[in-house]
VMD Tcl script that builds the backbone (N, CA, C; Angstrom):
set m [mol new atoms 459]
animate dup $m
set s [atomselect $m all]
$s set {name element resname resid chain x y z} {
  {N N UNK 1 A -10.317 -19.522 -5.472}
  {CA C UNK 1 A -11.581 -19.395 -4.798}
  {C C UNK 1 A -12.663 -19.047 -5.829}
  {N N UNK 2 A -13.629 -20.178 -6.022}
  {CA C UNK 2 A -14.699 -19.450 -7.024}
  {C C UNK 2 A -15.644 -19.011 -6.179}
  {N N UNK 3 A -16.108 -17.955 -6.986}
  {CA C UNK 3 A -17.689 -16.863 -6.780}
  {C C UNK 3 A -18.883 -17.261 -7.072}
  {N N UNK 4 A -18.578 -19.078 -7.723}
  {CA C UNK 4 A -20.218 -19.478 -8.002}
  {C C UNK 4 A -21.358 -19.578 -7.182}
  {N N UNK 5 A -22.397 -18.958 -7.393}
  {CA C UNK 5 A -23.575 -19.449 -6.263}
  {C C UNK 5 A -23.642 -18.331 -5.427}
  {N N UNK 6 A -22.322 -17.235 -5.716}
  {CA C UNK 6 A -22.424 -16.159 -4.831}
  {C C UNK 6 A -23.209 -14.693 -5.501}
  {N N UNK 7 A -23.597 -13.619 -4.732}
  {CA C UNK 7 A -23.852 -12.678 -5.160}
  {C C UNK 7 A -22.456 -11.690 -5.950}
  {N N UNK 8 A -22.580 -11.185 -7.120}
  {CA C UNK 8 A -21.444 -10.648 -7.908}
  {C C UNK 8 A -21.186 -9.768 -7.053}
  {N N UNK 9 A -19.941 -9.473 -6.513}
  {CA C UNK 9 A -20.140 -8.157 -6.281}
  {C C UNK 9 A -20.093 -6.501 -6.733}
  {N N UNK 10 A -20.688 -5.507 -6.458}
  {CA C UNK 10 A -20.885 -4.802 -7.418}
  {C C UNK 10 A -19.875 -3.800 -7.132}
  {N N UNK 11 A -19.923 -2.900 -8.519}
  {CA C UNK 11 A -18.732 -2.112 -8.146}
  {C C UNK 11 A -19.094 -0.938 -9.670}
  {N N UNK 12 A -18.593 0.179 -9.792}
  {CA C UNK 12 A -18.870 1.453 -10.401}
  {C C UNK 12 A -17.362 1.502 -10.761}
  {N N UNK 13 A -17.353 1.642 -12.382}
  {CA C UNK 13 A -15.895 2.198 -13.361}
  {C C UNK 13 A -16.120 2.277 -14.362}
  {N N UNK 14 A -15.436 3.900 -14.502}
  {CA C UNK 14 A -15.655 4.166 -15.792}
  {C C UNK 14 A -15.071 3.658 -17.126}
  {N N UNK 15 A -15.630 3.507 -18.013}
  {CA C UNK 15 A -15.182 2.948 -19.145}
  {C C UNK 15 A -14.378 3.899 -20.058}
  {N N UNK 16 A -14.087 3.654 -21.220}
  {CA C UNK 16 A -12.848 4.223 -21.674}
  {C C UNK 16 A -13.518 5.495 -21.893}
  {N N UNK 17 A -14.798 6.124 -22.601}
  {CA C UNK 17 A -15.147 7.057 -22.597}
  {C C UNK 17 A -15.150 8.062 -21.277}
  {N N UNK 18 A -14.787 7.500 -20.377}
  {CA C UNK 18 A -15.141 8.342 -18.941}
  {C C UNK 18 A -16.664 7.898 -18.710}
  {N N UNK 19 A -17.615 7.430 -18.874}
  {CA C UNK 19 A -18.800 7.109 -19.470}
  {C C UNK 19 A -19.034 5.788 -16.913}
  {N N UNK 20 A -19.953 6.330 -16.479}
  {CA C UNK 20 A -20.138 5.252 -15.549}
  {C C UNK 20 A -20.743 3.873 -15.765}
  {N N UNK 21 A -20.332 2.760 -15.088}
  {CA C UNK 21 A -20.867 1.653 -15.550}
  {C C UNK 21 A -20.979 0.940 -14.085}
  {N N UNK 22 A -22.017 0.886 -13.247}
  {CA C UNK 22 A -22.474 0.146 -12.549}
  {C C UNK 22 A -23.206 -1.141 -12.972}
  {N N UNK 23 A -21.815 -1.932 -12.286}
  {CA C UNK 23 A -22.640 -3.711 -12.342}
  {C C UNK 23 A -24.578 -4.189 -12.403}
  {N N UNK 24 A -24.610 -3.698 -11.188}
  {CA C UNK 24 A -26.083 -3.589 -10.595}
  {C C UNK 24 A -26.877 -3.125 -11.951}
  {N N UNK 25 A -26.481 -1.807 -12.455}
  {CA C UNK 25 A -27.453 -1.134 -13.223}
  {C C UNK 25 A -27.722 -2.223 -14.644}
  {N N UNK 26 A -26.650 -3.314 -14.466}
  {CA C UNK 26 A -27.231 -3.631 -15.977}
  {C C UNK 26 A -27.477 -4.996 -15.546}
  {N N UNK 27 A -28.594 -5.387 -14.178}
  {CA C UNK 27 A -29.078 -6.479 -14.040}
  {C C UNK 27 A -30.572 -6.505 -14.932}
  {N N UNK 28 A -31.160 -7.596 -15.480}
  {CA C UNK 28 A -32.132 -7.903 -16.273}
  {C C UNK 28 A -31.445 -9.277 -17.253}
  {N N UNK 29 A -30.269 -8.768 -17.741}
  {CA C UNK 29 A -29.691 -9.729 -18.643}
  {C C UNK 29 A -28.270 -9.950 -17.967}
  {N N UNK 30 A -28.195 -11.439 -18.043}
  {CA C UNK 30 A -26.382 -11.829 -18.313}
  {C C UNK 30 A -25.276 -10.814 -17.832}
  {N N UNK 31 A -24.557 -10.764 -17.284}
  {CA C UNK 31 A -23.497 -10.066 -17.978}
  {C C UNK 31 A -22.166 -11.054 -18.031}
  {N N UNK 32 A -21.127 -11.049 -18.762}
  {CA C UNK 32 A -20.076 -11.559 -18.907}
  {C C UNK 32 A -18.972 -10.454 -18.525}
  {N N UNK 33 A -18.071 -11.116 -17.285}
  {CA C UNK 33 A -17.225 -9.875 -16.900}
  {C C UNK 33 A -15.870 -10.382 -17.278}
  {N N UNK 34 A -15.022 -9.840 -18.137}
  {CA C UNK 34 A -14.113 -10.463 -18.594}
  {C C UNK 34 A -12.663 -9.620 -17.944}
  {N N UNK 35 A -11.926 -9.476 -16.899}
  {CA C UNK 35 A -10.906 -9.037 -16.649}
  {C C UNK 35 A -9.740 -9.469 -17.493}
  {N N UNK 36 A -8.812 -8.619 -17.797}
  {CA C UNK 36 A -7.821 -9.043 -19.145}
  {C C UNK 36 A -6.500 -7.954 -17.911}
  {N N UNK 37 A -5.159 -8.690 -18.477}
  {CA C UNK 37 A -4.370 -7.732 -17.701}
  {C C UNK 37 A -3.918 -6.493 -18.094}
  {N N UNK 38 A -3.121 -6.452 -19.497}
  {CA C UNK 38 A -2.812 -4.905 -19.803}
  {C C UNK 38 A -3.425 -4.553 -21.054}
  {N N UNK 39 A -4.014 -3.644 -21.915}
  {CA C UNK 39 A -4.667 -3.188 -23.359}
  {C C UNK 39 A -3.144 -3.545 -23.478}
  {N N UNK 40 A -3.027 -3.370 -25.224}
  {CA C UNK 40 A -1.928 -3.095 -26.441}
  {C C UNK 40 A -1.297 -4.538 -26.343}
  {N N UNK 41 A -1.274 -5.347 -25.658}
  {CA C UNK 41 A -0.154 -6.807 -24.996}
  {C C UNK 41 A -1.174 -7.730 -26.175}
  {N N UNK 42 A -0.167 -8.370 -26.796}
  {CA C UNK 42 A -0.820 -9.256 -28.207}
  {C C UNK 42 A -1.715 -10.776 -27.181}
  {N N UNK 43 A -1.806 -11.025 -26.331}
  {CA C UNK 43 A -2.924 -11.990 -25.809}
  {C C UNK 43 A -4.197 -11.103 -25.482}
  {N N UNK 44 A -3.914 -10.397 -24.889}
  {CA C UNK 44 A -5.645 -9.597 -24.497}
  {C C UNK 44 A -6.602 -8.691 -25.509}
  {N N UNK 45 A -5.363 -8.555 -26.700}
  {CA C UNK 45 A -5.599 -8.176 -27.506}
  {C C UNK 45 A -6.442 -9.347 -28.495}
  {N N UNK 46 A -6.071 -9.879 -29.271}
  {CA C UNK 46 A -6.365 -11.165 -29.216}
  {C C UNK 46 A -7.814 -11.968 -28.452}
  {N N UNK 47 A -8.089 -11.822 -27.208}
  {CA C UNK 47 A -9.193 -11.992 -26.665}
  {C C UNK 47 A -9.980 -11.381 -26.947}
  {N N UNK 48 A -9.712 -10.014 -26.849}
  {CA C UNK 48 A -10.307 -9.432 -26.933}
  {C C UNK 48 A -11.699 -8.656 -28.399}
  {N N UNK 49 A -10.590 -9.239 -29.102}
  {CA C UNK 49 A -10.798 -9.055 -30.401}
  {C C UNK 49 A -11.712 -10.293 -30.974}
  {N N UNK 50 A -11.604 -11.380 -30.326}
  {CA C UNK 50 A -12.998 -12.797 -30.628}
  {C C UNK 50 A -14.035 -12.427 -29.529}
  {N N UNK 51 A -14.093 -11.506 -28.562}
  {CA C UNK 51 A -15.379 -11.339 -28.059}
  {C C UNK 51 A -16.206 -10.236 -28.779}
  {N N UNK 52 A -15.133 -9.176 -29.550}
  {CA C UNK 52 A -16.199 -7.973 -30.562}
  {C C UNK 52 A -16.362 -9.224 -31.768}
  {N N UNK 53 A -15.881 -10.339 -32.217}
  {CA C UNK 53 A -16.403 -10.809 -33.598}
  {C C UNK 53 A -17.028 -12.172 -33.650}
  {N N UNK 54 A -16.464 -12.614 -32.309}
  {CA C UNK 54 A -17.495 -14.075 -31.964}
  {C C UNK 54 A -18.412 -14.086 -31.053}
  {N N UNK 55 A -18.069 -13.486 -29.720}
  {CA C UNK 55 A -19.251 -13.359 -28.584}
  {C C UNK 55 A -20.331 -12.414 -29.091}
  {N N UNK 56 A -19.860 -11.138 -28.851}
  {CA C UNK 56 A -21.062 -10.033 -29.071}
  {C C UNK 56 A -21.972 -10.231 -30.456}
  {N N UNK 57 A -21.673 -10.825 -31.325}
  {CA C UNK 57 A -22.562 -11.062 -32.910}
  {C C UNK 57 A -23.591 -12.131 -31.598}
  {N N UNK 58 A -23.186 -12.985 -31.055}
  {CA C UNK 58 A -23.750 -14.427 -30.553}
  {C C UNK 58 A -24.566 -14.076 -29.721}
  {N N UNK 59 A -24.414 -13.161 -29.156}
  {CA C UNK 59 A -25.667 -13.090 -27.919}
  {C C UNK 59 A -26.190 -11.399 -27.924}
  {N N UNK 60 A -26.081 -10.523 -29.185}
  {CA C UNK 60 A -26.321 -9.782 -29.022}
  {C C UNK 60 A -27.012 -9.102 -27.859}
  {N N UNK 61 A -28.674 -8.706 -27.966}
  {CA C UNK 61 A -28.649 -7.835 -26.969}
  {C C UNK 61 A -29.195 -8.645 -25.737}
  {N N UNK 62 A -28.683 -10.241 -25.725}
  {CA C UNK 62 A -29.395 -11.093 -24.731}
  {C C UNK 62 A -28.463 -11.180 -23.629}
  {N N UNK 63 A -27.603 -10.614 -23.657}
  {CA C UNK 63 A -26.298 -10.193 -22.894}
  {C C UNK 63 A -25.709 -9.199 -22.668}
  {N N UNK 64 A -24.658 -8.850 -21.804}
  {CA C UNK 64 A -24.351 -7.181 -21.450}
  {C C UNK 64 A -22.593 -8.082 -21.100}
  {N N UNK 65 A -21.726 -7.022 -22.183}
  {CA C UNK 65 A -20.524 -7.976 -22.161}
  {C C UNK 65 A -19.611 -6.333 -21.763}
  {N N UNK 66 A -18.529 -6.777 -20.990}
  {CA C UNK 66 A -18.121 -5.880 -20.471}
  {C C UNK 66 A -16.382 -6.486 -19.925}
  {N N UNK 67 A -15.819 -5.617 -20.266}
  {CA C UNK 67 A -13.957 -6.253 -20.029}
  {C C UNK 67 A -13.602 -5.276 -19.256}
  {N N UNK 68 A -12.779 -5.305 -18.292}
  {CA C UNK 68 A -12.226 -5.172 -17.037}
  {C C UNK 68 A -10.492 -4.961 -16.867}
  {N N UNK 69 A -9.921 -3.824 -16.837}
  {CA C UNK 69 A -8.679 -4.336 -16.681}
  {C C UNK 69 A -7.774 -2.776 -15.726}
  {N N UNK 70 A -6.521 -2.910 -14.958}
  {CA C UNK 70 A -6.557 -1.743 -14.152}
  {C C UNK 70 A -5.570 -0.573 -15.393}
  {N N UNK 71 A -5.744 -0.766 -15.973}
  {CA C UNK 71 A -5.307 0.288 -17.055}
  {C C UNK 71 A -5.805 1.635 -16.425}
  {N N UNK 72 A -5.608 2.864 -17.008}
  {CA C UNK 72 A -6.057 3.686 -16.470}
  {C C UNK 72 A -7.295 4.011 -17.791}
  {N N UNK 73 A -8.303 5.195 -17.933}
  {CA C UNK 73 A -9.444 5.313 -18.882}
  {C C UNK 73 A -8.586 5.510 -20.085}
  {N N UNK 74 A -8.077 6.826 -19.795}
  {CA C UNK 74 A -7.244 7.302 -21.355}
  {C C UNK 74 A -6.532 6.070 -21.516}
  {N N UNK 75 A -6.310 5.039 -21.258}
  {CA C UNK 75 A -4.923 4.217 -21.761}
  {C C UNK 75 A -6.110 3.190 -22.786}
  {N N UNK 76 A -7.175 2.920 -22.123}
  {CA C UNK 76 A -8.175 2.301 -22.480}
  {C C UNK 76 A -9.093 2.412 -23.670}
  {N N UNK 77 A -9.205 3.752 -23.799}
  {CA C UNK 77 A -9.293 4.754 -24.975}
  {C C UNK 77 A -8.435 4.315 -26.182}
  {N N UNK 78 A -7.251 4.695 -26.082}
  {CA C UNK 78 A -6.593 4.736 -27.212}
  {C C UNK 78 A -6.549 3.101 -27.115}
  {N N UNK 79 A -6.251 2.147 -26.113}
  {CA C UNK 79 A -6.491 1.112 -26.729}
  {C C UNK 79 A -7.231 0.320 -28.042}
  {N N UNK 80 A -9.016 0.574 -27.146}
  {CA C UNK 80 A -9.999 0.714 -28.194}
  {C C UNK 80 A -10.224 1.005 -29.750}
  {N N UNK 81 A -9.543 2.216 -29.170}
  {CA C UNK 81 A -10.249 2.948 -30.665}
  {C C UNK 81 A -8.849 2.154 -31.530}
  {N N UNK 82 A -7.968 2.070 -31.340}
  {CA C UNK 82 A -7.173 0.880 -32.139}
  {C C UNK 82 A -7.544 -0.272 -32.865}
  {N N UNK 83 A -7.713 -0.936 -31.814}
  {CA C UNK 83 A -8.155 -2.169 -31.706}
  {C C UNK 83 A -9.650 -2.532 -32.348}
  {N N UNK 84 A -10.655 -1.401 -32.639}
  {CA C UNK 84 A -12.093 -1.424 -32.797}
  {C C UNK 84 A -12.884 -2.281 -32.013}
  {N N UNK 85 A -12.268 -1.714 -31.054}
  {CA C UNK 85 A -13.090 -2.622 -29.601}
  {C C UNK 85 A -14.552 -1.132 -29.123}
  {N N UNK 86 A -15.651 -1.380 -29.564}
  {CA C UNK 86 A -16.654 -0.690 -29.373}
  {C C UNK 86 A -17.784 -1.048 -28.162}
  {N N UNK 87 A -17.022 -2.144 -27.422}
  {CA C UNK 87 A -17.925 -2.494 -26.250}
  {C C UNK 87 A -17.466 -1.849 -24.752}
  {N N UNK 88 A -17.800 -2.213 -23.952}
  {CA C UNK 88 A -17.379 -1.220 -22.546}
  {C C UNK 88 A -15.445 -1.875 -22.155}
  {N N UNK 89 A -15.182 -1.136 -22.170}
  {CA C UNK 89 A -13.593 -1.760 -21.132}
  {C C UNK 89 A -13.577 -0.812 -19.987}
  {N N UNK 90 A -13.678 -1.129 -19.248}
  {CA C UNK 90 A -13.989 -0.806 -17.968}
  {C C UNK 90 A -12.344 -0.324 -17.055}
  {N N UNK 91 A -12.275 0.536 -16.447}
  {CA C UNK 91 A -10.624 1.182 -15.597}
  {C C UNK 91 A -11.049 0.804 -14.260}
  {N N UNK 92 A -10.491 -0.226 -13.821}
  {CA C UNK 92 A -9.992 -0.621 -12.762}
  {C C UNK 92 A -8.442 0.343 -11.941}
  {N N UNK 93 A -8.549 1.506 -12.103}
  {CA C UNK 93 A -6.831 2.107 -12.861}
  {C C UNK 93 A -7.274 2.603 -10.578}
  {N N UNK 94 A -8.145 2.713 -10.037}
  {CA C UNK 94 A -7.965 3.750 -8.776}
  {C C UNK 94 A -9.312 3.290 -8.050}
  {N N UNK 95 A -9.524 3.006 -6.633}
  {CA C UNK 95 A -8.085 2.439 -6.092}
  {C C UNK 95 A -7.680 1.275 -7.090}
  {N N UNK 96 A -6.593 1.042 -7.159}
  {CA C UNK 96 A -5.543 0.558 -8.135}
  {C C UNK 96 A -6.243 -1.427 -8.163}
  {N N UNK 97 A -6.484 -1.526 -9.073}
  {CA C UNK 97 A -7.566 -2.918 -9.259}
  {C C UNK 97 A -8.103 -3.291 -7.845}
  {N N UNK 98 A -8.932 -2.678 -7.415}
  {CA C UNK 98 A -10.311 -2.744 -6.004}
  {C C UNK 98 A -11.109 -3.698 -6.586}
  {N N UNK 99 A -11.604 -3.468 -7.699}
  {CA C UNK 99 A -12.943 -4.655 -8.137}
  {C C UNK 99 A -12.041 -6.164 -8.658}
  {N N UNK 100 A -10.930 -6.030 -9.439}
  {CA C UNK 100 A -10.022 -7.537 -9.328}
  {C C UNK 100 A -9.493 -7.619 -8.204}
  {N N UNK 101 A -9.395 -7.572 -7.003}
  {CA C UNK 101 A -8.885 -7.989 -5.694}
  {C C UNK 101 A -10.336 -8.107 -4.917}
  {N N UNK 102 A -11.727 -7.585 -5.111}
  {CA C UNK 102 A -13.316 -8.305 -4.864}
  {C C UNK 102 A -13.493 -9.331 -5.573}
  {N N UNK 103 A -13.194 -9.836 -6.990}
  {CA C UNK 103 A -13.106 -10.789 -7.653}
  {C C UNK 103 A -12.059 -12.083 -6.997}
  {N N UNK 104 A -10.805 -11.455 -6.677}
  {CA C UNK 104 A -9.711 -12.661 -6.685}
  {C C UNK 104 A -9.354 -12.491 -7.599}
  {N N UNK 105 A -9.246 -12.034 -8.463}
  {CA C UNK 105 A -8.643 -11.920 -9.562}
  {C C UNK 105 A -6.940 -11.021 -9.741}
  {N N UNK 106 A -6.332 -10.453 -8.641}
  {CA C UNK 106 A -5.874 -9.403 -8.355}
  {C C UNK 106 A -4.239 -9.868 -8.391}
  {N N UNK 107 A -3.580 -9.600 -9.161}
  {CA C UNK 107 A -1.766 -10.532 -8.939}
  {C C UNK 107 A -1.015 -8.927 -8.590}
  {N N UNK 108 A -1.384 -8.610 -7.174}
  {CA C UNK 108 A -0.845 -7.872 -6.530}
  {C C UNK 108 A 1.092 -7.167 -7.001}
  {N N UNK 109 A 1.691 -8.385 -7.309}
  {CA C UNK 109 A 3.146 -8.085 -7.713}
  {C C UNK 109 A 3.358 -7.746 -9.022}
  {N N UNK 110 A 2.017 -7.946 -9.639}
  {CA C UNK 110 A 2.368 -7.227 -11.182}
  {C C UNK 110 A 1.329 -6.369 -11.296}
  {N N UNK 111 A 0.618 -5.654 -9.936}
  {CA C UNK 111 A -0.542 -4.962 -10.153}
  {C C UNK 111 A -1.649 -4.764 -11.381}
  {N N UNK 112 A -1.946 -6.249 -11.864}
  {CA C UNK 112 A -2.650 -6.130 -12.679}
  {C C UNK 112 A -3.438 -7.466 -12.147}
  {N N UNK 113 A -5.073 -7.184 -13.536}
  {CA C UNK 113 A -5.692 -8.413 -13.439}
  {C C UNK 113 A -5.295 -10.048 -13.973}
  {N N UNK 114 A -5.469 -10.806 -13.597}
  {CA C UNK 114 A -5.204 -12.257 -13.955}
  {C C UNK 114 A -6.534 -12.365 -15.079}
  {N N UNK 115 A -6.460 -13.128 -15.491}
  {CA C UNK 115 A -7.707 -13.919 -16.658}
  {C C UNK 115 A -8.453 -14.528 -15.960}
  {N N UNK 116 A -9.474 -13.454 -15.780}
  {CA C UNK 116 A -10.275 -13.830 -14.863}
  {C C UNK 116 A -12.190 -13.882 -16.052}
  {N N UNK 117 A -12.651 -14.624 -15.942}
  {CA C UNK 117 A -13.925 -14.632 -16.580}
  {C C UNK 117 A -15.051 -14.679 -15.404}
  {N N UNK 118 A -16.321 -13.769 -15.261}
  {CA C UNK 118 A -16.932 -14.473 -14.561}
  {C C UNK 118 A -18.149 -14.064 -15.641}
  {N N UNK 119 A -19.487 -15.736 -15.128}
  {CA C UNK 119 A -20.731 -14.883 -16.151}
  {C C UNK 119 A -21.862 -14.609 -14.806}
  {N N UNK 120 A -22.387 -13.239 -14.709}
  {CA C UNK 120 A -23.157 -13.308 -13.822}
  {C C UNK 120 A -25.009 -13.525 -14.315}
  {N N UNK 121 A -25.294 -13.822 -14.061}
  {CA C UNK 121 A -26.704 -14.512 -13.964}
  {C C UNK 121 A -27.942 -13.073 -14.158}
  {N N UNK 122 A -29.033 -12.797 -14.406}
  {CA C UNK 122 A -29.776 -11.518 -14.548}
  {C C UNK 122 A -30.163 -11.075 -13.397}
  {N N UNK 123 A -30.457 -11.592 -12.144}
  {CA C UNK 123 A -30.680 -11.318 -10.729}
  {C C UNK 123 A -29.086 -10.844 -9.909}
  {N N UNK 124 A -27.874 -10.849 -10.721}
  {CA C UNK 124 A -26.562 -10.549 -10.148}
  {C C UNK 124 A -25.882 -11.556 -9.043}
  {N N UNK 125 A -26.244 -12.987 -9.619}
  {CA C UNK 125 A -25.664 -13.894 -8.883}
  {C C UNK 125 A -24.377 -14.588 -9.817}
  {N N UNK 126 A -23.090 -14.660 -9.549}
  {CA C UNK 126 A -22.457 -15.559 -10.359}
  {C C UNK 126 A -22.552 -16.783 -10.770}
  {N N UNK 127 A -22.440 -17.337 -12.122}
  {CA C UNK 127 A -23.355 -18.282 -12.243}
  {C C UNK 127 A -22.233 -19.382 -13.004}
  {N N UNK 128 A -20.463 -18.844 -12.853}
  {CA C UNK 128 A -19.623 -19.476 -13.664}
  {C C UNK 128 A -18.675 -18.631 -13.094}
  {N N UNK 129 A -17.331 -19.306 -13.230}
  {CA C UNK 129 A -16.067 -18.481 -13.675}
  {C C UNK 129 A -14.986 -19.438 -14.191}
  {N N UNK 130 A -14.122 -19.027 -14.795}
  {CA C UNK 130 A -13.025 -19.390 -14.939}
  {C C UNK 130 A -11.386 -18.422 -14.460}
  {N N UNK 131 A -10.679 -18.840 -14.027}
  {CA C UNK 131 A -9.310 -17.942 -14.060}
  {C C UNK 131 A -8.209 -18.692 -14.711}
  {N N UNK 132 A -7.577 -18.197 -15.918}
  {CA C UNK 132 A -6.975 -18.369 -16.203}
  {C C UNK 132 A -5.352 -17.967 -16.196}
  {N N UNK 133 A -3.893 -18.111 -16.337}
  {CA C UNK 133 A -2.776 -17.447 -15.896}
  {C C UNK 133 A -2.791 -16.742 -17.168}
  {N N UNK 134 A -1.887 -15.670 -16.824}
  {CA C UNK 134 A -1.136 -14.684 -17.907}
  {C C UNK 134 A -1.639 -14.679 -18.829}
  {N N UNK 135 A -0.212 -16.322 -19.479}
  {CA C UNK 135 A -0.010 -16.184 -20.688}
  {C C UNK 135 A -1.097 -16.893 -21.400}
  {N N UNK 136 A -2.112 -17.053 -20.488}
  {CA C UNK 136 A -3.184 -18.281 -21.340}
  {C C UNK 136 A -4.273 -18.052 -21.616}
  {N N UNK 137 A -5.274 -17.669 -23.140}
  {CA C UNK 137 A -5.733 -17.004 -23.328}
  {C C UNK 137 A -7.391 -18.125 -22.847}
  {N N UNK 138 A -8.568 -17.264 -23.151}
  {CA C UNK 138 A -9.853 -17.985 -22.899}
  {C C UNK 138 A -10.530 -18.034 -24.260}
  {N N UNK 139 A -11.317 -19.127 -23.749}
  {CA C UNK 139 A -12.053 -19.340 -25.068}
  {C C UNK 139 A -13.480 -18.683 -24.805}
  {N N UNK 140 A -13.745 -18.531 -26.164}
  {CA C UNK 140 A -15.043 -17.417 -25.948}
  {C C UNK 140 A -16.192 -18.415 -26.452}
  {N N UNK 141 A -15.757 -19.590 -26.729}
  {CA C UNK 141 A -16.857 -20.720 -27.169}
  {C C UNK 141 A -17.472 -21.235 -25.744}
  {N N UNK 142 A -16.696 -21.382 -24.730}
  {CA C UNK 142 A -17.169 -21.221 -23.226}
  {C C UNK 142 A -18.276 -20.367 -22.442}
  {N N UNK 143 A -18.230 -19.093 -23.112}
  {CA C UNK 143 A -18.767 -17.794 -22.790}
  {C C UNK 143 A -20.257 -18.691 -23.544}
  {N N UNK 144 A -20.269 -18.241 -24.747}
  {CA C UNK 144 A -21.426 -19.181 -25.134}
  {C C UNK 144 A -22.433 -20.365 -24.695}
  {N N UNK 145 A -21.279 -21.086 -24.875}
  {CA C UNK 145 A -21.891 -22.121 -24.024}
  {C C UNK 145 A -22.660 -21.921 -22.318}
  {N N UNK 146 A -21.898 -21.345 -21.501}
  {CA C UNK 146 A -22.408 -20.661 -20.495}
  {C C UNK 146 A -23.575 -19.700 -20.652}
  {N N UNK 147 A -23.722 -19.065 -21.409}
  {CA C UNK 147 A -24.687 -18.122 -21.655}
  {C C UNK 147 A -26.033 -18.698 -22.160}
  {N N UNK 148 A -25.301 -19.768 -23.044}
  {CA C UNK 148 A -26.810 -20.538 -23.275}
  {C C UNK 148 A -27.476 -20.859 -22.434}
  {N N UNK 149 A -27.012 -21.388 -21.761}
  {CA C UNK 149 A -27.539 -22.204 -20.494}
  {C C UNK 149 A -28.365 -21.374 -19.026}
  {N N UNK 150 A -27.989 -20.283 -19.505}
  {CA C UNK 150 A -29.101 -19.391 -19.008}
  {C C UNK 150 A -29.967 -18.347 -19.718}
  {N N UNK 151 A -29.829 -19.147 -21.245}
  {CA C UNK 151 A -31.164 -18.591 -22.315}
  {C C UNK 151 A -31.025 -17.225 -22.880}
  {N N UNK 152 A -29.415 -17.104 -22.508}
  {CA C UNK 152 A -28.875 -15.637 -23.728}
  {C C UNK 152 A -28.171 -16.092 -24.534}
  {N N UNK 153 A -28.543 -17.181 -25.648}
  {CA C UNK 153 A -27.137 -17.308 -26.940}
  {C C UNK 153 A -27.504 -18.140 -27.545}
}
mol reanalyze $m
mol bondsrecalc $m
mol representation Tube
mol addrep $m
């Protein structure tokens, strides 16, 4: 089921710092919502790691990039600071992925998120998505491309 054409829906989680991050609050620009399923797992890792060195250089502050996954904060934390992931990762960890099951994004039997991309638009309309399975990672040349096209990249 895609969310294109629809209003994002919004939703409040804290990021690995404990730190709040309301959707809504960072309408003006773009955002790219990237749900990934577990930190430390060598694919999300991996993703994750071409959106701090290919996306975020690309659309600096013409975008608001933000990853998603039901980890809990502390797990998210030490992820990060590993990984030198310095952008938001967001805890989906309670109720136990609520904003990936508002998405569709939600694989209930492995209680985690699917590869889910969405880009929302500066008024908070979705303006793209992709879902991808598991084991299959996304391209962040997509993200770009999408982003251009609404004059952040």
């Amino acid at each position: 089921m895609s969310l294109v054409g629809a209003p994002a829906p919004d939703f409040e989680l804290p990021d690995q710092h404990g730190s709040a991050v309301r959707l809504s609050s960072l309408r003006g620009r773009p955002v790219v919502l990237a749900f990934f399923p577990f930190a430390f797992t060598d694919v999300c890792t991996g993703e994750l790691a071409a959106i701090r060195d290919s996306l975020i250089p690309a659309v600096g502050d013409t975008a608001h990039v933000v990853a998603v996954s039901c980890d809990s904060m502390f797990a998210l934390r030490v992820f990060a600071d590993g990984a030198g992931l310095d952008f938001p990762l967001l805890s989906d960890f309670w109720p136990h992925g609520a904003v990936a099951a508002a998405y569709g994004v939600l694989d209930h039997d492995r209680g985690c998120a699917v590869r889910g991309t969405f880009v929302v638009d500066a008024g908070g309309t979705v303006r793209w998505d992709v879902v991808n399975s598991l084991p299959d990672a996304r391209d962040v040349d997509d993200y770009r491309r999408v982003l251009g096209s609404l004059g952040a990249a």
